[in-house]
C-alpha positions as CSV (number, residue, x, y, z in Angstrom):
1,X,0.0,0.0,0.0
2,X,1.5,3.6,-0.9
3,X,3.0,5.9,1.6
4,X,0.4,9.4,0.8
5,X,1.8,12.7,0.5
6,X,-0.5,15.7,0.4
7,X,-1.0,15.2,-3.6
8,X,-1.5,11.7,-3.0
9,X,1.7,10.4,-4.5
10,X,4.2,8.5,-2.5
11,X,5.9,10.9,-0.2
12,X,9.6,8.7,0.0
13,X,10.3,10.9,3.2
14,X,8.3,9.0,5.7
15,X,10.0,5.9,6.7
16,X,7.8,2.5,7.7
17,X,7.8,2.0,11.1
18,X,6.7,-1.3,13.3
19,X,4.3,-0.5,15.3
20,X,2.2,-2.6,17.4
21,X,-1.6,-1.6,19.0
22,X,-2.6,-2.3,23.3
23,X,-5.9,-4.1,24.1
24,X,-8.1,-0.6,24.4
25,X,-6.4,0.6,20.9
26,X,-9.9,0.9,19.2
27,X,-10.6,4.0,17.7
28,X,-14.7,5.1,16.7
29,X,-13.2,4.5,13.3
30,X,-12.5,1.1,13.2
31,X,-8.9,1.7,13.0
32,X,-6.6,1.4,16.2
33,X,-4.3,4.5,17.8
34,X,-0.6,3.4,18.7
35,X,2.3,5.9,19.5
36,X,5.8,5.0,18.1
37,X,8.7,5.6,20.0
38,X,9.3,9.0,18.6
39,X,5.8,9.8,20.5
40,X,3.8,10.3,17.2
41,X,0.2,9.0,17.4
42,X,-1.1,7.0,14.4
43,X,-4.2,5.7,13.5
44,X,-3.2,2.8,11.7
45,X,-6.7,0.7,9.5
46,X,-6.2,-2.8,9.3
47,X,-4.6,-3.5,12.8
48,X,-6.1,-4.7,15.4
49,X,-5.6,-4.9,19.2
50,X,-2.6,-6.9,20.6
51,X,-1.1,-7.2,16.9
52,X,1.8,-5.9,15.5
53,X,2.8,-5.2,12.1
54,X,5.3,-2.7,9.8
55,X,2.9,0.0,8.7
56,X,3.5,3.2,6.2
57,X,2.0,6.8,8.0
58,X,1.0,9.3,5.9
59,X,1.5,13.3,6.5
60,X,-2.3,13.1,8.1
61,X,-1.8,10.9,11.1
62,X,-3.0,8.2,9.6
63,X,-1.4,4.6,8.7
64,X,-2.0,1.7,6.3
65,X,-0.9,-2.2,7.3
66,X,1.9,-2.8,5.2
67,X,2.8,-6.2,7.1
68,X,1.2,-7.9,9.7
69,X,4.4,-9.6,12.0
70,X,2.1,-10.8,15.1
71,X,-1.8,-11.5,14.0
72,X,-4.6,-12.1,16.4
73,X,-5.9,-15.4,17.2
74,X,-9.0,-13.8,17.2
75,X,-9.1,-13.3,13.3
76,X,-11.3,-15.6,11.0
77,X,-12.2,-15.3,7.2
78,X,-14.1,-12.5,7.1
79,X,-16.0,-14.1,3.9
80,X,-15.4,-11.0,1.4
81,X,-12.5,-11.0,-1.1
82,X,-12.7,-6.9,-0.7
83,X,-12.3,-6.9,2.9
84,X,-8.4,-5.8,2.8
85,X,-8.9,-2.7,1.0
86,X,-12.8,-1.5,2.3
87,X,-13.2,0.9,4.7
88,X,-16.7,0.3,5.8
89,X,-16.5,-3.0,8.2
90,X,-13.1,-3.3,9.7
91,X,-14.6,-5.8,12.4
92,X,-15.6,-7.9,9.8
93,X,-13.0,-10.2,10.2
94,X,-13.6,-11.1,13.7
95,X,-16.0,-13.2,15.7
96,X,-19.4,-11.2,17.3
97,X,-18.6,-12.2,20.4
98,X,-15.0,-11.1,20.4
99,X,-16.4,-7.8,18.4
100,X,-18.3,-6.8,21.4
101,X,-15.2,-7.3,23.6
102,X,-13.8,-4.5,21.7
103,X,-16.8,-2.0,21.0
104,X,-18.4,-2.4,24.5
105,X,-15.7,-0.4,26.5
106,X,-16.5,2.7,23.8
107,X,-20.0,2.9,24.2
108,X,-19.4,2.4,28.1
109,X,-16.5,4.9,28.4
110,X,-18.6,7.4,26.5
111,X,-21.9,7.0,28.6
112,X,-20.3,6.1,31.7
113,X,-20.4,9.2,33.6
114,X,-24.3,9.5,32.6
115,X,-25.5,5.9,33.3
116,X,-23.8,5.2,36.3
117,X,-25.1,1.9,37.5
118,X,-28.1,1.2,35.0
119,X,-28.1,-1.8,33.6
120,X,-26.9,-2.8,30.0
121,X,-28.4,-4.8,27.4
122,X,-28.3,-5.9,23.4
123,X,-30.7,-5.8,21.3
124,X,-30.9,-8.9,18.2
125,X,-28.3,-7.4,15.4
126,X,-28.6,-7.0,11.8
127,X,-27.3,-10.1,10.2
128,X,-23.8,-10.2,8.8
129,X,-24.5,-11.0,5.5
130,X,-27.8,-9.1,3.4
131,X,-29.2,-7.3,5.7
132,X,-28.6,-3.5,4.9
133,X,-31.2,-2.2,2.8
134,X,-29.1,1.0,1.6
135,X,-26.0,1.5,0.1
136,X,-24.0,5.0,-1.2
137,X,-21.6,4.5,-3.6
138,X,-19.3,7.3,-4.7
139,X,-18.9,7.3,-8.2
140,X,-14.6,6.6,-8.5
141,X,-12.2,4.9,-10.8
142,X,-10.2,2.2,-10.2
143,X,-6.5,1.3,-11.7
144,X,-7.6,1.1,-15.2
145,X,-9.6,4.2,-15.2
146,X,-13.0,2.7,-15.1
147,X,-16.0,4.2,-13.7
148,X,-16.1,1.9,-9.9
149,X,-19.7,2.6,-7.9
150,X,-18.4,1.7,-4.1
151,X,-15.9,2.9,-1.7
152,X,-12.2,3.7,-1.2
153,X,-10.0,4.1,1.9
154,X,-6.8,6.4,1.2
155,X,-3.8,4.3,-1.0
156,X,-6.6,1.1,-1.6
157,X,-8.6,0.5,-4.5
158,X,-12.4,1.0,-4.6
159,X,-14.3,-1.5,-3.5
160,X,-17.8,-2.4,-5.3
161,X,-20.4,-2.2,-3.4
162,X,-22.2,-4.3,-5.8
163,X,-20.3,-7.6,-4.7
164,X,-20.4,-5.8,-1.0
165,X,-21.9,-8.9,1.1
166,X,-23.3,-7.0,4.3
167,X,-25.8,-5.3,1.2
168,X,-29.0,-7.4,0.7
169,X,-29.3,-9.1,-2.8
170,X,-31.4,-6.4,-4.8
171,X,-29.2,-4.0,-3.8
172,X,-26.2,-6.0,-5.4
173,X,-27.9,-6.9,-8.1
174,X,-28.7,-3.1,-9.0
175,X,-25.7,-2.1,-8.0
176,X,-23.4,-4.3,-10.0
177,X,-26.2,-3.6,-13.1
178,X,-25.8,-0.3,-13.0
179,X,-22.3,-0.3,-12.9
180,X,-21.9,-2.4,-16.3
181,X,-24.5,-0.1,-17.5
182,X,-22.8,3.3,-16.5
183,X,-19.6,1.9,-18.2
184,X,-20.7,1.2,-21.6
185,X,-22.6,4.2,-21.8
186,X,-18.7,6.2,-20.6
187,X,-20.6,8.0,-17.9
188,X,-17.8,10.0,-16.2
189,X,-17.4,9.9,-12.6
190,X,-16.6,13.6,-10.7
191,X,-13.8,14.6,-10.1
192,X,-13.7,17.3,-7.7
193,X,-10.3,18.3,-7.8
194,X,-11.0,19.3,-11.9
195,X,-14.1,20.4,-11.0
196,X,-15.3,18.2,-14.1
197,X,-17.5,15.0,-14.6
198,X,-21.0,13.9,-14.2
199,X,-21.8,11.3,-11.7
200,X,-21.0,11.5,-7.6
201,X,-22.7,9.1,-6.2
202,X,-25.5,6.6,-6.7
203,X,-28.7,5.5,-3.8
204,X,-29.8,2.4,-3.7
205,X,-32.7,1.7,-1.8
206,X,-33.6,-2.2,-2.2
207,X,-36.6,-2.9,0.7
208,X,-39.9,-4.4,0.1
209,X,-41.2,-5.5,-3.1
210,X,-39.0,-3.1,-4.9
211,X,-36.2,-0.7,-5.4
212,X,-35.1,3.2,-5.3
213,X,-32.2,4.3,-7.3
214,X,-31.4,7.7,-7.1
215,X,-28.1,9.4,-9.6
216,X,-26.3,12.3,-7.8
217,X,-25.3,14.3,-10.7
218,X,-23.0,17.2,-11.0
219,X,-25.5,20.3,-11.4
220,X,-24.1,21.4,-15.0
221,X,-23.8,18.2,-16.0
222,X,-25.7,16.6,-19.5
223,X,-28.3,14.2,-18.9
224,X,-27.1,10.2,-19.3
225,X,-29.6,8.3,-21.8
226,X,-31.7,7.3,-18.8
227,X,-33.7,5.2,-21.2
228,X,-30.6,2.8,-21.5
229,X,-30.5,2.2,-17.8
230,X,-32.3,-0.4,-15.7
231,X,-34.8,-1.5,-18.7
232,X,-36.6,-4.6,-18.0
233,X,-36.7,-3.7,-14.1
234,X,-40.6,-3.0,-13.4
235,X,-40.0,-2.9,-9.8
236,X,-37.2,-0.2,-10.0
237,X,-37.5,3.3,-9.9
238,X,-34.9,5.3,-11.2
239,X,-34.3,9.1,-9.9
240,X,-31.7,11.8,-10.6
241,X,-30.8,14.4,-8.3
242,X,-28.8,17.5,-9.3
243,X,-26.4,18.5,-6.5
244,X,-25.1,21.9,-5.9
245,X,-21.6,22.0,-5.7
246,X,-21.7,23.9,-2.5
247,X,-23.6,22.1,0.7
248,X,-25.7,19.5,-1.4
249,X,-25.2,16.5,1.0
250,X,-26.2,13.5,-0.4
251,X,-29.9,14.4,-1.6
252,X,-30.9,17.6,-2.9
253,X,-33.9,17.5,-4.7
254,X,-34.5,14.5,-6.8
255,X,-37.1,14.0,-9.9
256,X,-38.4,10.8,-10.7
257,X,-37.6,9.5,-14.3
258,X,-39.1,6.5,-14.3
259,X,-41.4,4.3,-11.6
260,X,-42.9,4.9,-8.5
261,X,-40.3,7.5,-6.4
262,X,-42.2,6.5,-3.3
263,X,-40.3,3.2,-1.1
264,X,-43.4,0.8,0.1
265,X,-42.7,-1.7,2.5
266,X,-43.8,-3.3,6.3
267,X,-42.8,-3.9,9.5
268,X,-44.6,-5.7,11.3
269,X,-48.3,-5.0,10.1
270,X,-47.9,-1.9,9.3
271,X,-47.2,-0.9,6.0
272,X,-45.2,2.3,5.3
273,X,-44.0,4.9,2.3
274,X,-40.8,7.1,2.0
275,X,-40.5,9.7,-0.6
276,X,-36.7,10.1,-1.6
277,X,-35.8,12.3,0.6
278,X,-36.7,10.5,3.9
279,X,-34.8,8.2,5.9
280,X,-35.2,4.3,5.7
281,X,-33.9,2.2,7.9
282,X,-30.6,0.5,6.9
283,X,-30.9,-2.2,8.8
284,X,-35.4,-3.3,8.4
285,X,-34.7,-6.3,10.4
286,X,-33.8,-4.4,13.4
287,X,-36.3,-2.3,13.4
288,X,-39.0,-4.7,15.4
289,X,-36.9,-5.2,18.8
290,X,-36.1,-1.5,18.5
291,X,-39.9,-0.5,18.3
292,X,-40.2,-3.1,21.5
293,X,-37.4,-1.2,23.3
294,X,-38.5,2.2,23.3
295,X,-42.2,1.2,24.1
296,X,-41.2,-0.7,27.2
297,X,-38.4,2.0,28.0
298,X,-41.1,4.3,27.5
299,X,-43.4,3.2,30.7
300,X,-46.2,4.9,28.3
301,X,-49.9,5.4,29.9
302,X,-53.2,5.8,27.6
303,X,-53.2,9.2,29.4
304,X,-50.0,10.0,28.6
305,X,-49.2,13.1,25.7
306,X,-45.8,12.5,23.3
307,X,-43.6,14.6,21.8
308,X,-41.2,12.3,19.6
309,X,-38.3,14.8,17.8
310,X,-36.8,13.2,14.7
311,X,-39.8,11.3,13.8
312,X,-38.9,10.1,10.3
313,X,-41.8,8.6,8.3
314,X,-43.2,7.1,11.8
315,X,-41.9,4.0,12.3
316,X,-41.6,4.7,16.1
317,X,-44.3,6.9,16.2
318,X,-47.4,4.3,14.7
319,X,-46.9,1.5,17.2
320,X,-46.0,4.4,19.9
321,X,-49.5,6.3,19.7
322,X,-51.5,3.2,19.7
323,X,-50.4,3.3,23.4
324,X,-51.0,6.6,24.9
325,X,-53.7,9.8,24.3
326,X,-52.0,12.0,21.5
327,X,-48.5,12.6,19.6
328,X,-46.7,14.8,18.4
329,X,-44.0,14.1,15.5
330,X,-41.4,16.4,14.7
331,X,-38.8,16.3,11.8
332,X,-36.7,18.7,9.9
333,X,-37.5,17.1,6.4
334,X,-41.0,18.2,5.2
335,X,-41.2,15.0,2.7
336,X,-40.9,12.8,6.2
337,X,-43.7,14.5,7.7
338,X,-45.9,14.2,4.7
339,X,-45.0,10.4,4.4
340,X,-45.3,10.0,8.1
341,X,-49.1,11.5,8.2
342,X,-49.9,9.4,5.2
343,X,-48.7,6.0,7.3
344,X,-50.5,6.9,9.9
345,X,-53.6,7.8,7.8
346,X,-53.2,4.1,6.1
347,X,-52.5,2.4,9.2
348,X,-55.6,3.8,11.1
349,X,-54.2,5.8,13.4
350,X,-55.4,9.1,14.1
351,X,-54.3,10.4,17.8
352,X,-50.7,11.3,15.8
353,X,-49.8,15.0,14.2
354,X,-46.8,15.3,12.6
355,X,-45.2,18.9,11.8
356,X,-41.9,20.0,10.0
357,X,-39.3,21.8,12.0
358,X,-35.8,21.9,13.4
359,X,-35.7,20.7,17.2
360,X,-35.0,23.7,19.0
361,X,-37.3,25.9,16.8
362,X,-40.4,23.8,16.9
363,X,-39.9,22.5,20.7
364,X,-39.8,26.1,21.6
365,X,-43.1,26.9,19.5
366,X,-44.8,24.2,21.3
367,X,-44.3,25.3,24.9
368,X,-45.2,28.9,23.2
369,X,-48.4,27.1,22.9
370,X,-48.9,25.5,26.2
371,X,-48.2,22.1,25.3
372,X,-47.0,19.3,27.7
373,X,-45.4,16.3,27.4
374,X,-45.2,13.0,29.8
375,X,-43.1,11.7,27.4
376,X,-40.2,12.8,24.9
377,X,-38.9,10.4,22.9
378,X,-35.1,12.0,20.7
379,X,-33.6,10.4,17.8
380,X,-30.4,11.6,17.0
381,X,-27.7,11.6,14.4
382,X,-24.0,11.7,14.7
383,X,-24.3,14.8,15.7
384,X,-26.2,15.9,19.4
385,X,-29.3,18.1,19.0
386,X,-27.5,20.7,21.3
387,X,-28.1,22.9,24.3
388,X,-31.1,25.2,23.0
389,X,-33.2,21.6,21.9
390,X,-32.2,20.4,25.2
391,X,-33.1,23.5,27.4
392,X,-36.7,23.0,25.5
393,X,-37.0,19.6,26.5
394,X,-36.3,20.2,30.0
395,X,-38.7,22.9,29.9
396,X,-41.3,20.3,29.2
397,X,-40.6,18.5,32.1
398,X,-41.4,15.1,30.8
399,X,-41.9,12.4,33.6
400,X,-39.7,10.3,30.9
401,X,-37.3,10.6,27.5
402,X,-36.2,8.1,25.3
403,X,-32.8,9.4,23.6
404,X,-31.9,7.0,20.6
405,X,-28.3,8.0,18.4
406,X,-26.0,5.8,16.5
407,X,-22.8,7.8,17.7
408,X,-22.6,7.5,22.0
409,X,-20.3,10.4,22.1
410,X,-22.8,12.9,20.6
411,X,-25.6,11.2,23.0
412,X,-23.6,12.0,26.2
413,X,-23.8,15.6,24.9
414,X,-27.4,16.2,25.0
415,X,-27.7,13.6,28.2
416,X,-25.2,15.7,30.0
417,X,-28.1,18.7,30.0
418,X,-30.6,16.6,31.3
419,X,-29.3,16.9,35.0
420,X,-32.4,16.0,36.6
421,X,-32.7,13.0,35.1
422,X,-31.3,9.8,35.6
423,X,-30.3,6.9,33.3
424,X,-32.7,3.9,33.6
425,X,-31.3,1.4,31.1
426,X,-28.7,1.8,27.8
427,X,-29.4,-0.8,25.1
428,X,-27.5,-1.7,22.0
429,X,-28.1,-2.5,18.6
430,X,-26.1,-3.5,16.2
431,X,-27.5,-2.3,13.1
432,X,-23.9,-2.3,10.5
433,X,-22.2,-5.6,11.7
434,X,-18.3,-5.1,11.6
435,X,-18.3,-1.3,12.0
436,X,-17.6,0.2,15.8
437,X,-20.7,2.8,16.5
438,X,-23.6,0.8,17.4
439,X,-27.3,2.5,17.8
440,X,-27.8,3.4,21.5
441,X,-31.5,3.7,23.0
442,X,-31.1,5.2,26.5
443,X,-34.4,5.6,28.5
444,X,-34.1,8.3,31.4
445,X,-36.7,9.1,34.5
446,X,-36.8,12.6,36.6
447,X,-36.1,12.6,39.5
């Protein structure tokens, strides 16, 4: 693997070094943190605790496995011929049980101070193989020049996401399609560094009966032949999405070209839509025991009034308001709330509103309002909702909240302003098998 310089050429002044990585080592990333005896910290992918190996850094901190001299005992075939050079699942190659002997003491180092002596548990994880439901795939190039829809880590190859195993079979299948498709049609990928190209990334939504593809194009780009892409695939709808070369993220406003934009699928018996700009869940399996934990972490009353901030489309929020007197849904993405008041609509419920909003901004207009809350259930990103969404919850004084992120460290933020309350339980789900973050559902009581 190349030693990077800034221009991404091979930078012959940094030296290999042998390096080896201490039990606690793991980093959030996946890769482990050693310090070499001139006292420079590396974060070295592809090493894991207790091993050793001669590794190349590069001028950002950052290290690639050039030799591996001492391998864990630990290691097993991690089943996917990419697995060297991808950067999504660096756990992969490891047993469960031995995974959660590394990722454990990071979710309980980072909620430690909060939780105190509540009691742990794990919910069922997403299986190892086929069960995400969504894949991103940057449009790259690999060695040849050819147009590659997957992944890269700094000095690998891409990867393909297309023969990706943790994806679910219609997402490969689309994927690796597409790909061949792309190709022959000389689609060029962007290149942001020329400022030229046409293609960033590609969506692939494959849950339910069918399957979402959404194009991320360059916004001056020329239109592909869309009519030479995906024929013969009824149950696929194809999108494109023109993205702003400033703050686009990975959605922007996508048109449908062909089929139904809309994403239908169950859980359970209920039977949802998402429009292309809502979030699905990754991981569909999951989403059943995760329902269960926030409902029994809930301690919900038929008297009881619900704010729930970040409601998505409602899959919380259906099986949630069958339980207590009214709801309240909040989300920043109008197309959630639209899709969310439609589920409920199909799945007979009607003691649920759903309004579009940031947190902070539409907490504070309901207590404007008067309204209370027993309950507040919080889903978070990677990022914490902050201290002005969390000064409005506390001003609602609910007798419970259920906090829900997939990134523990941004979780203790917001918990850290809830002073008054006190951890009841933390549980974990595993929704991307072989990555470190897992989704943590904390449910807190005042007093």
């Amino acid at each position: 693997m190349p030693n990077l310089s800034v221009d991404g050429e091979p930078d012959p002044r940094i030296e290999p070094l042998r390096v080896g990585a201490g039990v606690d080592a793991l980093r959030w990333s996946g890769a482990t943190r050693v310090t070499t005896g001139q006292s420079i910290r590396l974060d070295v992918t592809g090493l894991l605790p207790g091993e050793t190996a001669q590794v190349q850094p590069d001028p950002y901190g950052r290290a690639t496995v050039l030799e591996l001299l001492t391998a864990s005992p630990r290691r097993i075939d991690p089943r996917c011929q990419q697995f060297d050079d991808c950067p999504g699942c660096p756990l992969r190659g490891l047993p469960t049980p031995y995974r959660r002997q590394l990722t454990d003491p990071l979710h309980h180092r980072a909620l430690s101070g909060l939780a105190g002596e509540a009691p742990w548990r794990r919910l069922p994880s997403a299986a190892d193989d086929g069960g995400r439901a969504r894949a991103v795939a940057r449009a790259l190039r690999d060695g040849d020049g050819r147009l590659v829809l997957g992944m890269a880590r700094r000095g690998c190859p891409p990867v393909r996401l297309g023969e990706c195993p943790l994806q679910n079979e219609a997402s490969r299948a689309v994927l690796a399609r597409l790909e061949r498709e792309l190709r022959a049609l000389a689609v060029e990928p962007w290149d942001s560094e020329r400022r030229e190209g046409v293609l960033r990334h590609v969506i692939v939504h494959g849950i339910g009966p069918s399957t979402r593809v959404i194009l991320a194009l360059d916004t001056h780009a020329a239109d592909p032949p869309f009519d030479r892409l995906l024929v013969d695939e009824p149950q696929t709808a194809l999108l494109v999405d023109r993205l702003p070369r400033r703050g686009a993220g990975l959605v922007h406003r996508p048109r449908p070209v062909r089929g139904d934009p809309m994403l239908r699928f169950s859980i359970g018996d209920d039977r949802f839509r998402a429009g292309p700009r809502s979030w699905v869940p990754q991981a569909p399996a999951t989403v059943p025991a995760i329902q269960r934990a926030v409902i029994d972490g809930s301690g919900s009353r038929p008297t009881d009034d619900v704010i729930e901030v970040g409601c998505g489309v409602g899959l919380l929020s259906l099986p949630l308001a069958r339980r207590v007197r009214s709801l309240i849904g909040i989300d920043i993405e109008r197309g959630a709330v639209l899709d969310a008041e439609a589920n409920a609509a199909e799945n007979g419920v009607t003691n649920a509103t759903f309004r579009t909003g940031e947190a902070a901004h539409a907490l504070r207009r309901l207590l404007a309002r008067g309204a209370r809350a027993d309950l507040v259930v919080m889903h978070a990103m990677r990022r914490p909702f902050g201290p002005e969404a969390m000064g409005a919850v506390r001003a609602l004084a609910p007798r419970r909240i259920v906090c829900l992120s997939p990134f523990a460290p941004a979780l203790a933020r917001d918990l850290a302003a809830l002073p008054r309350y006190s951890v009841e339980e933390v549980a974990l789900c595993d929704q991307t098998p072989g990555s470190v973050p897992d989704l943590a559902i904390v449910t807190l009581r005042r007093g």
